[in-house]
C-alpha positions as CSV (number, residue, x, y, z in Angstrom):
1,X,0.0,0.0,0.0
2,X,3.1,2.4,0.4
3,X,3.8,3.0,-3.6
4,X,0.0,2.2,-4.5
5,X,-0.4,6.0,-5.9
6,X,3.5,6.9,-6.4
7,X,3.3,9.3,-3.6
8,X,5.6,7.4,-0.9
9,X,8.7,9.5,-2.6
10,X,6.6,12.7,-0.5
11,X,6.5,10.7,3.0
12,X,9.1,10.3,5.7
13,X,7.6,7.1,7.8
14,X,8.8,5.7,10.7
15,X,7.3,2.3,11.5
16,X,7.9,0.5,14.9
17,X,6.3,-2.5,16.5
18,X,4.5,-0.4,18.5
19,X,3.9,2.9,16.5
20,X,3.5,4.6,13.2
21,X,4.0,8.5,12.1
22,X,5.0,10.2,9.5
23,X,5.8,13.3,8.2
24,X,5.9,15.1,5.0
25,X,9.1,16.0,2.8
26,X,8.2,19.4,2.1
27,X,10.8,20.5,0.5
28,X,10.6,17.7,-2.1
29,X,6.6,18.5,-2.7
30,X,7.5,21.9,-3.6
31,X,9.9,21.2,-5.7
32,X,7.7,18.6,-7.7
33,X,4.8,21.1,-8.1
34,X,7.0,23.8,-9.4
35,X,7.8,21.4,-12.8
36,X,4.1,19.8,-12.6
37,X,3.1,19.6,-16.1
38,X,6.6,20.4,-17.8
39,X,8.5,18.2,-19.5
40,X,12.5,18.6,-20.9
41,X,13.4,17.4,-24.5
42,X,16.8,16.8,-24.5
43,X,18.6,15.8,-28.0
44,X,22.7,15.1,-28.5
45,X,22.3,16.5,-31.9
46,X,23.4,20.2,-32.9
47,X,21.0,22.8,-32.9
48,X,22.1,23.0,-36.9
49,X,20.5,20.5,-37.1
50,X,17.6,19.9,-35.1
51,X,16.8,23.2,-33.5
52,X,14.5,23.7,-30.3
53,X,11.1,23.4,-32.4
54,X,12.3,20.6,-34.7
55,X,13.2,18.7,-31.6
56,X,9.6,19.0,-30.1
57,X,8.0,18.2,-33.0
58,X,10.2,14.8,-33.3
59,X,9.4,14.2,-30.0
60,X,5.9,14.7,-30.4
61,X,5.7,12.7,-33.6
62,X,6.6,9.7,-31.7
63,X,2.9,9.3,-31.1
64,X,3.0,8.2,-34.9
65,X,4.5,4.9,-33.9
66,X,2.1,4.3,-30.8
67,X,-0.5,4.5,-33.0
68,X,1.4,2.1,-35.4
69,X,1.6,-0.5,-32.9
70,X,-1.9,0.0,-31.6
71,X,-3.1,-0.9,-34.9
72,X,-1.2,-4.0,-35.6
73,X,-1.3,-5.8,-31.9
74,X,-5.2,-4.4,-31.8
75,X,-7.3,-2.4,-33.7
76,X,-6.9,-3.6,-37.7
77,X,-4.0,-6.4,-38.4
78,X,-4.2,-7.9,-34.5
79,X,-1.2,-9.5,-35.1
80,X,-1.5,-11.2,-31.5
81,X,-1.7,-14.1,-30.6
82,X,0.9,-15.1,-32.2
83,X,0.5,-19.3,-32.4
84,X,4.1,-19.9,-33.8
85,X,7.4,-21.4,-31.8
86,X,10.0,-21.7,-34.2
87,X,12.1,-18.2,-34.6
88,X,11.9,-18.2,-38.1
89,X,8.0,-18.3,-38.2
90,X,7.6,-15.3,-35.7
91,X,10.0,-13.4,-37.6
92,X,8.4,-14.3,-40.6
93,X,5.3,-13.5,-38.9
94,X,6.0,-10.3,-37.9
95,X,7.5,-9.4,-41.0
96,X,4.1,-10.1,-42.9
97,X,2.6,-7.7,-40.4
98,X,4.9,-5.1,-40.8
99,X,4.0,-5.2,-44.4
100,X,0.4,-4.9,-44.4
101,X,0.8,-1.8,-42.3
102,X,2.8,-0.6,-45.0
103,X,0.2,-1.3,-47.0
104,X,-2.3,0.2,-45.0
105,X,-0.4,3.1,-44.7
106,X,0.1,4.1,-48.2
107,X,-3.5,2.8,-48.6
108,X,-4.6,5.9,-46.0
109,X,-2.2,8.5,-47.5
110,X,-4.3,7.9,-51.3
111,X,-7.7,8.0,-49.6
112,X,-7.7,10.6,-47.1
113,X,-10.0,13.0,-49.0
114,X,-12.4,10.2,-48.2
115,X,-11.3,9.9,-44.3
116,X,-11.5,11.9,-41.7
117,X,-8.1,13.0,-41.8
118,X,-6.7,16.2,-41.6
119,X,-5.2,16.5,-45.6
120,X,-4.1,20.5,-45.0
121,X,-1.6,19.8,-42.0
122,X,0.2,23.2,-43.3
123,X,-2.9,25.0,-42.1
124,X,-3.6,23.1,-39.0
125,X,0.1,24.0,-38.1
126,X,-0.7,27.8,-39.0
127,X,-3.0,27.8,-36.4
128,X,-1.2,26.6,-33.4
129,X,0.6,29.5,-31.3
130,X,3.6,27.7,-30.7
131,X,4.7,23.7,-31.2
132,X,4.0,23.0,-27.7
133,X,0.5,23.9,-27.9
134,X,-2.5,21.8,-28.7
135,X,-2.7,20.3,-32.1
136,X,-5.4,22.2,-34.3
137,X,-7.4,20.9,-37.1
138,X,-7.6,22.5,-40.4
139,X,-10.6,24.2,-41.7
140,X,-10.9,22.0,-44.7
141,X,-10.9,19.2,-41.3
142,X,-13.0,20.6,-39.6
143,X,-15.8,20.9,-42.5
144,X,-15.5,17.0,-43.1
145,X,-16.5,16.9,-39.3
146,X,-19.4,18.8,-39.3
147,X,-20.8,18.0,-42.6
148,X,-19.9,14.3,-43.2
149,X,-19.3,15.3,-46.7
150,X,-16.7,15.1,-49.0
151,X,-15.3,18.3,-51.0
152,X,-17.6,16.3,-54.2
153,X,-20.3,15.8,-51.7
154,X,-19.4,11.9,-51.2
155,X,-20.3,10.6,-47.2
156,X,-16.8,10.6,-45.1
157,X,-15.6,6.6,-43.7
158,X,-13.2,5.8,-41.3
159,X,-10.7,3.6,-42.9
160,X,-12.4,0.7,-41.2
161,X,-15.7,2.0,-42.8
162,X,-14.7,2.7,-45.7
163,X,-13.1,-0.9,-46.2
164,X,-16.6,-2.2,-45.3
165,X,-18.2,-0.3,-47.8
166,X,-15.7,-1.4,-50.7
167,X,-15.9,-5.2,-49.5
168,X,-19.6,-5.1,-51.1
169,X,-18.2,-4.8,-54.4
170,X,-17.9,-8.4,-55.7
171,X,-16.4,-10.2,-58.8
172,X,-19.0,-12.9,-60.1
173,X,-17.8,-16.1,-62.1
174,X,-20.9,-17.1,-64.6
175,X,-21.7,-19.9,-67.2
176,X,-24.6,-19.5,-69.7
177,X,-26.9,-22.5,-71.2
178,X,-25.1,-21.8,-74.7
179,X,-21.8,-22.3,-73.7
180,X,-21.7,-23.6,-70.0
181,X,-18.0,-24.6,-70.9
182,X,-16.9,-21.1,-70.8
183,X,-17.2,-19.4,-67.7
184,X,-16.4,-15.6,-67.3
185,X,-16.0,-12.9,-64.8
186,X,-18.8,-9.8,-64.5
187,X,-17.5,-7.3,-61.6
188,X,-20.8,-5.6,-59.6
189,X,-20.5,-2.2,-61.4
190,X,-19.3,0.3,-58.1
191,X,-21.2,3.4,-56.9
192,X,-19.7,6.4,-56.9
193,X,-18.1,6.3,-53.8
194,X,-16.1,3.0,-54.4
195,X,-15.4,4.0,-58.0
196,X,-13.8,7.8,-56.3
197,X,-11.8,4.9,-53.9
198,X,-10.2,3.3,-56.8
199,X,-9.4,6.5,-58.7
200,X,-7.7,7.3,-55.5
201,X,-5.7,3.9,-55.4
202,X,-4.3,3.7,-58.7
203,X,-6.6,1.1,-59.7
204,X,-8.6,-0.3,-63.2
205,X,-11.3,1.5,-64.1
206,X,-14.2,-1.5,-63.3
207,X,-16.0,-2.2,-66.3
């Protein structure tokens, strides 16, 4: 129970058999709420090359790579559990991961006009007094938001959505009663939206 809320470092104790007091280290609590909330960036690089803004915003950009492991141990690849024991299949393993984020990644950069992400971050930087302060969102951003419209007036996804929605677009194998021996392929023709998605992507026109 001493540590359970990190505060024994602010308590002198003195425990006996037959007695218990304590006494607070003053000094120490003072010194603690004068740096409450502040945090020191420290880098060994020059300032020629990573001055005092560049190195907040590195630090800060860290968060990118939270957010890439929160999405492959949980939210879209769930890599875990992992149900191999040989080395070389968990490295393999991992390494298949790692390259679906990739792809997921690049996959997010060609259809953010269709997300909810911010794609002016120039602007959204604009608007922030200084690099410590909190992150704003760009107009264009913040229209997406409160409309749930695209700039062409197609409904914003989340990538998870928006996967959902393209998923319904299928590729049918037929046969006809002249010549059953000769099966082809007719793809569902897409609506609008999932047509916008591939023109995004790089992708076939679908006939």
């Amino acid at each position: 129970m001493l540590n359970k809320h990190k505060m024994a470092k602010h308590f002198a104790l003195d425990i006996t058999d037959i007695s218990f007091g304590f006494t607070r280290k003053t000094d120490e609590i003072t010194a603690e709420a004068a740096l409450d909330g502040l945090y020191v960036v420290r880098t060994s690089l020059p300032a020629t090359a990573l001055d005092d803004t560049a190195t907040v915003r590195s630090y800060k950009s860290l968060s990118l790579v939270e957010r890439a492991f929160r999405c492959i141990k949980t939210v879209d690849l769930q890599v875990r559990p992992v149900y191999h024991w040989l080395a070389d299949r968990v490295r393999a393993h991992m390494f298949l991961c790692m390259l679906a984020y990739y792809l997921e990644w690049h996959m997010r950069q060609r259809l953010s006009l269709m997300l909810y992400d911010d794609t002016d971050k120039d602007m959204a930087e604009t608007l922030r007094s200084s690099v410590v302060a909190k992150a704003e969102r760009s107009p264009a951003a913040v229209t997406k938001q409160t409309t749930g419209r695209t700039a062409d007036g197609l409904p914003v996804h989340s990538f998870r959505t928006l996967l959902d929605d393209l998923a319904t677009l299928t590729r049918n194998t037929l046969v006809t009663a002249i010549a059953p021996e000769q099966p082809f392929c007719l793809t569902a023709r897409p609506t609008p939206l999932q047509q916008k998605a591939h023109d995004l992507l790089g992708l076939a026109r679908t006939q």
